[in-house]
N, C-alpha and C positions, 0 to 999 in steps of 0.2 A: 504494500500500500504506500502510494504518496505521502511522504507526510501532509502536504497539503489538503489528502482527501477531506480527513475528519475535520480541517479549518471550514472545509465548502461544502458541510456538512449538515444539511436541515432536517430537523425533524415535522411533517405535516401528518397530521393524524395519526400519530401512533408508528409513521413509517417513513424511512429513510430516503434523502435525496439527495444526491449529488447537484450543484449547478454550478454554472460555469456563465460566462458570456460570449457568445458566436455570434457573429458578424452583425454585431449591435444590440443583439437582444438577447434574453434572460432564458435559459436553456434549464430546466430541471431533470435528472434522470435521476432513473430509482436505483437504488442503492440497497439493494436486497441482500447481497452480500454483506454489508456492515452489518453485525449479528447484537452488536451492545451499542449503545449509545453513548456519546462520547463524556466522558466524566467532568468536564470543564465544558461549559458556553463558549461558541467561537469566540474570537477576540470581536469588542465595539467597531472596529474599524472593516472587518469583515461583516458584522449585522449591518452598518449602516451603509455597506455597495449593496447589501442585499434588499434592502430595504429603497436606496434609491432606483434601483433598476427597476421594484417592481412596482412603486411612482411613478416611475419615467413610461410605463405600458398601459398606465390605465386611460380609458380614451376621455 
């Protein structure tokens, strides 16, 4: 695993997702493979690209 992964690492309903950003926009994949969740909250500055990207989508 990346270290990175568990950074880009969300939890939505009880279930894992990787995301990323591709060619401008907010990209979630499931992450069924990450079997625990991660023991520390990503870091603030990771919440808040994740947060503004999905700001930045809503019409």
């Amino acid at each position: 695993m990346h270290p990175n992964d568990r950074l880009r690492t969300v939890w939505l309903f009880g279930r894992p997702y990787w995301w990323t950003t591709e060619e401008q926009r907010l990209v979630l994949r499931s992450a069924h493979w990450l079997l625990t969740p991660p023991t520390d909250p990503p870091p603030a500055p990771v919440l808040t690209d994740l947060v503004q990207q999905l700001a930045a989508q809503r019409p």
